[in-house]
C-alpha positions in Angstrom: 0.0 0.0 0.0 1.3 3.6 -1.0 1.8 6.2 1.8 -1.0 8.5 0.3 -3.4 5.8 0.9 -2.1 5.2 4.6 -2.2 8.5 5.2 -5.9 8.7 4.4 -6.7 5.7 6.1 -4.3 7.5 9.3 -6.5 10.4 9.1 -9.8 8.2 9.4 -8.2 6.2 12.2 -7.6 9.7 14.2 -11.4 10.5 13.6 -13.1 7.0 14.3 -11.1 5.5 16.3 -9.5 8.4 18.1 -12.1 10.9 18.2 -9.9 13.4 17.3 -11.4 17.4 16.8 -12.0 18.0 13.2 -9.3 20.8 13.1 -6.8 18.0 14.8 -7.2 16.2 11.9 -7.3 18.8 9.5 -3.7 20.1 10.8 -2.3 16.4 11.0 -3.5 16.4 7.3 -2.0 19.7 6.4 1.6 17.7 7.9 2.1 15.1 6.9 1.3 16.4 2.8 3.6 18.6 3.5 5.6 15.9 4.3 5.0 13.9 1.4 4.9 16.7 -0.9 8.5 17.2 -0.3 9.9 13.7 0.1 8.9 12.3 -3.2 8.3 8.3 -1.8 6.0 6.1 -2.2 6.4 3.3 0.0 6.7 3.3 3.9 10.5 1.9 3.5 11.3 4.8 1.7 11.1 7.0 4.8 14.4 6.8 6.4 16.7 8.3 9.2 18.5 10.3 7.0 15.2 11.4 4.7 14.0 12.5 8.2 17.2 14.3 9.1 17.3 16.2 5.5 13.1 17.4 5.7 13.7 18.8 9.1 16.7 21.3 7.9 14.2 21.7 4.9 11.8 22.8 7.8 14.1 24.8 9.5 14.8 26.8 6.3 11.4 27.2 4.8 9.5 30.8 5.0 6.3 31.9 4.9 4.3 33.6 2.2 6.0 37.5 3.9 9.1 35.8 4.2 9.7 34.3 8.3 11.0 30.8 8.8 8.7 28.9 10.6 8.6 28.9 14.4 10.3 26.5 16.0 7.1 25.1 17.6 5.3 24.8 14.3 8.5 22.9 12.7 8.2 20.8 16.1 4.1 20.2 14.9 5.0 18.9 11.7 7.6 16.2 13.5 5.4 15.1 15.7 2.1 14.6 13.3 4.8 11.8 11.1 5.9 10.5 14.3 2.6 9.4 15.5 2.0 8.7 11.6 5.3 6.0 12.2 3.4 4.8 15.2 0.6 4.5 13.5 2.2 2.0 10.3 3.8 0.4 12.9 0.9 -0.8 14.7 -0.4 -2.4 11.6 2.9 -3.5 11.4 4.1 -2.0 8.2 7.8 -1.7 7.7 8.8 1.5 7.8 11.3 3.8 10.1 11.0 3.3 14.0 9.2 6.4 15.5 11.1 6.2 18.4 13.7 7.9 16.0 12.5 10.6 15.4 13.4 13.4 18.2 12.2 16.5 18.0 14.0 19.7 18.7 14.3 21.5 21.3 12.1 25.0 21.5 12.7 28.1 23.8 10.3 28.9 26.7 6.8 30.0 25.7 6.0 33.4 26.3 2.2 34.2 27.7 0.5 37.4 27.4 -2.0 38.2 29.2 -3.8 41.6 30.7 -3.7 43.1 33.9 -6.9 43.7 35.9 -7.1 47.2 35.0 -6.8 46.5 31.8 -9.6 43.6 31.6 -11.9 46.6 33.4 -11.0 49.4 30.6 -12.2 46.6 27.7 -15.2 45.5 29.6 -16.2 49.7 30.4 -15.5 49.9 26.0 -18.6 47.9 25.9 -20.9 49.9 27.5 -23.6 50.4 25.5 -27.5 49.4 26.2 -28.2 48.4 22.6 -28.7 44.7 21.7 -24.7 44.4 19.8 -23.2 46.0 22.8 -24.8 44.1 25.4 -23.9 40.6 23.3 -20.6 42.1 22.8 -19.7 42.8 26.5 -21.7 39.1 27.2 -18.8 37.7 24.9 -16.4 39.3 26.9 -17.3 38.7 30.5 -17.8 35.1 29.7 -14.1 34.8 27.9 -12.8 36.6 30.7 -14.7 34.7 33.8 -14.3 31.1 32.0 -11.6 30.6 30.2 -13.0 29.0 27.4 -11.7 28.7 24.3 -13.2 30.8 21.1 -14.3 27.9 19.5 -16.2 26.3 22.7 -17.8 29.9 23.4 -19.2 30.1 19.8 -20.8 26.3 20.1 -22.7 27.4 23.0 -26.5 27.2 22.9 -29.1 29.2 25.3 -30.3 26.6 27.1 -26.6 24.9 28.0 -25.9 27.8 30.0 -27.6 27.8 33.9 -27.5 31.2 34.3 -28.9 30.4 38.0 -26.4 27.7 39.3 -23.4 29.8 37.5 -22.1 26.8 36.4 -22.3 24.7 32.8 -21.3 21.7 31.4 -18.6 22.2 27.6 -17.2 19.7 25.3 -13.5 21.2 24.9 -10.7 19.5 23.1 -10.4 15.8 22.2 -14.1 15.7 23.2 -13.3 16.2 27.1 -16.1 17.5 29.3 -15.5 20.0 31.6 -17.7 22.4 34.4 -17.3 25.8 33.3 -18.3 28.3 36.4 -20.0 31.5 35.9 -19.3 35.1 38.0 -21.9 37.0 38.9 -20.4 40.0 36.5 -20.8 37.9 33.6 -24.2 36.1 34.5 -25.7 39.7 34.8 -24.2 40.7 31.3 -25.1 37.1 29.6 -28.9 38.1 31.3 -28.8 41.6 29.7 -28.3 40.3 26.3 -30.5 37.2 26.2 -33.4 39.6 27.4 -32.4 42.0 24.2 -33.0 39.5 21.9 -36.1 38.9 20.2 -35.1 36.2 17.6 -35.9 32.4 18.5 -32.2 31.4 17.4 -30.9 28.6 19.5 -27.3 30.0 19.7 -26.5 31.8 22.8 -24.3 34.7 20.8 -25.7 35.4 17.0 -25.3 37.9 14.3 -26.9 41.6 14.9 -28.1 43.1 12.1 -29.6 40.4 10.1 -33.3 40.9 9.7 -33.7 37.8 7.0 -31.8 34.5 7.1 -32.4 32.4 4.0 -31.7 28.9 5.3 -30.6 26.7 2.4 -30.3 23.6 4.8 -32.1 22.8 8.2 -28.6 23.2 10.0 -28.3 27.4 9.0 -28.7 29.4 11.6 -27.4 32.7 13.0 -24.4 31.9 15.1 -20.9 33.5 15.0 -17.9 32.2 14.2 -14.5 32.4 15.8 -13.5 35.2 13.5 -16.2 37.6 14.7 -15.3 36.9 18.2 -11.6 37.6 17.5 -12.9 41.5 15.4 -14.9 41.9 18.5 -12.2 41.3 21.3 -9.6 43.6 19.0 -12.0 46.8 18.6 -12.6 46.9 22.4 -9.2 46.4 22.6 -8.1 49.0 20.8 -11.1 51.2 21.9 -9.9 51.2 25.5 -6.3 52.2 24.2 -4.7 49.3 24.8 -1.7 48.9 22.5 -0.9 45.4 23.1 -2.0 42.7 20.5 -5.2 41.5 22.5 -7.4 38.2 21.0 -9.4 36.3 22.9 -6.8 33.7 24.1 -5.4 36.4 25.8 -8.7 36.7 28.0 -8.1 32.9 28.9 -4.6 33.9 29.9 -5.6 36.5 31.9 -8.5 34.0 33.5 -5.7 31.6 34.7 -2.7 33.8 35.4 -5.8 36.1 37.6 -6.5 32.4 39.8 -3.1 31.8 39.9 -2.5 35.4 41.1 -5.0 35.2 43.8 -3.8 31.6 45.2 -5.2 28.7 43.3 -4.0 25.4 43.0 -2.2 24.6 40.1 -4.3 21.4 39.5 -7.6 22.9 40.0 -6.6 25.7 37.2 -5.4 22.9 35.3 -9.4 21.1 35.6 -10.8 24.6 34.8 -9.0 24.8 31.4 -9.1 21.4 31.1 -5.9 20.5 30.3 -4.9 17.1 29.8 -1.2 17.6 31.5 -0.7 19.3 34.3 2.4 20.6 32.5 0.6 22.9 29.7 -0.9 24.6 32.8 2.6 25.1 34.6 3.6 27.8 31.8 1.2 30.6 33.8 3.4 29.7 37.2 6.5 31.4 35.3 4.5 34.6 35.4 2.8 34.8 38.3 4.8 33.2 41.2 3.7 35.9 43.9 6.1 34.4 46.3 9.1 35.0 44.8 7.6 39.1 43.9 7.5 39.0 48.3 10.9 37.5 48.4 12.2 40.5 45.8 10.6 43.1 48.2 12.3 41.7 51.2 15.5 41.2 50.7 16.3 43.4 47.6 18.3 46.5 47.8 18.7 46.2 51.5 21.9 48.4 51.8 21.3 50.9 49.2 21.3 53.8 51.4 
């Protein structure tokens, strides 16, 4: 069997048998083509150590469309999707290279941005209106901001998920994982506010403004934003409160864990709250926010400066 026919079948084993997201799949796809695309081989012997060794520095040098070599972690993205591709031939034991070969490279220390309180209260005051955009738009906001969900599991929400009573609600986040997503009483009063404002029958909890007619070419058409509406909206508060930094909406699930971490939560119970599959991923806000060694600094700093 060719490797474009393994691949395919790869892809289907990461969707059936995996459950793996749609967009997981669509970026393993995107991979290992690449992959393929370069390496010119057909069969699963012709991937080798050395072929390996050659498309990484290929990686390494390639540039984007404005001219940037990828980032190390993306060059790191495309090693690990033919890894677990290796993994994958060699569990239907096809001959190919071990997996256990490939390494992949070493990248520097993520950075995380995030905003400080002040800055989270100049965005939120931004979207002060009373009209029915506004009060979805500052909805949008308060729940980012008091949830930490992800853009793409705060677009998938419907009205009657959400117990706007018990603050607390039930999300299907990555890899399928269910999670309890709690509610403050800031954003509960502005996800009120906007559900009262709305006069269409829409299941959706956050949907277009504006739109008087739909025309529904299929039973599944409905008015419900998309990721890249919630990443315009997060931007023009942004930039309407005068903050220069670049602010999108993961930024407001930064700030969500780096402001528990900030105020004393475990490190485990943030890690449920993202949900997180390794407690490691959730570590990275520790770098940034380690009040005890801020109170260490104060104390014994500068001592004999006179």
């Amino acid at each position: 069997m060719n490797l474009k026919e393994l691949k395919k079948e790869y892809l289907e084993y990461l969707e059936i048998e995996k459950d793996r997201s749609q967009k997981t799949i669509e970026n393993y796809g995107h991979y290992l083509e690449r992959f393929l695309a370069w390496a010119q081989v057909n069969s699963p012997v012709g991937i080798t150590d050395e072929l390996v060794r050659k498309y990484r520095i290929h990686l390494n040098r390639l540039a984007d469309e404005k001219g940037h070599p990828l980032k190390k972690i993306t060059q790191n993205y495309h090693v690990i999707a033919l890894r677990n591709f290796l993994k994958y031939l060699a569990k239907r034991d096809v001959k190919t290279l071990p997996a256990e070969k490939v390494e992949l490279g070493k990248t520097s220390e993520r950075q995380i941005d995030f905003l400080e309180m002040e800055e989270v209260e100049r965005i939120f005051e931004a979207a002060g209106g009373t009209d029915v955009k506004s009060l979805r738009d500052r909805a949008i906001l308060e729940l980012l901001f008091s949830s930490g969900l992800r853009v793409s599991e705060l677009v998938n929400l419907n009205k009657d998920q959400i117990n706007l009573k018990t603050g607390e609600f039930s999300v299907r986040g990555k890899g399928s994982k269910v999670r309890v997503v709690f509610v403050s009483d800031q954003a509960k009063l502005a996800v009120e506010r906007y559900i009262e404002k709305r006069s269409d029958i829409d299941p959706a909890l956050f949907v277009r403004i504006g739109i008087k007619h739909l025309v529904k070419k299929n039973k599944n058409d409905n008015l419900r934003i998309t990721p890249r509406t919630v990443q315009r909206i997060v931007k023009y508060y942004a930039l309407k409160a005068g903050i220069v930094k670049d602010v999108h909406p993961h930024i407001l699930r930064h700030s969500f864990a780096t402001d528990l971490i900030q105020n004393g939560a475990d490190i485990r119970s943030v890690q449920e709250m993202l949900g997180h599959s390794s407690v490691t991923t959730t570590q990275i806000y520790t770098h940034v926010t380690n009040r005890q060694l801020k109170e260490v600094h104060k104390a014994f700093h500068g001592k004999r400066r006179k």
